[in-house]
C-alpha positions, 0 to 999 in steps of 0.5 A: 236157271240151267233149264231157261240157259238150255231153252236159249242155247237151243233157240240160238243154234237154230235161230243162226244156222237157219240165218246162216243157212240163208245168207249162204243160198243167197249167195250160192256158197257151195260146201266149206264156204256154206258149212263155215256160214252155218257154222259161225252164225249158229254160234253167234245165235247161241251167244246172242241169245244166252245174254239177251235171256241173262239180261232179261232175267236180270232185269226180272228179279231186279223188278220183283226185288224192288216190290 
């Protein structure tokens, strides 16, 4: 399970920096404003995914249980 959690914490940060990366160059954010876009969304893209992948896994054992 730890090699699955670090897998989704990896895609997370990357998923949400380059979406944080984004939003900041189309709205022409320089510096603090650009590094807190980047910095908020990578987190957020972390946490998204870690309980998207949890829920998955949860609902893969709950399926090969009932079998």
């Amino acid at each position: 399970m730890k090699y699955r959690t670090d897998i989704a914490c990896s895609l997370g940060l990357l998923a949400g920096t380059t979406f944080g990366s984004g939003i900041a160059f189309l709205f022409g954010w320089q510096a603090y404003r650009a590094l807190t876009s980047v910095s908020v969304f990578g987190i957020a893209g972390v946490i998204i995914t870690i309980v998207v992948f949890r829920l998955l896994h949860r609902k893969s054992v709950s399926t090969s249980n009932s079998r």
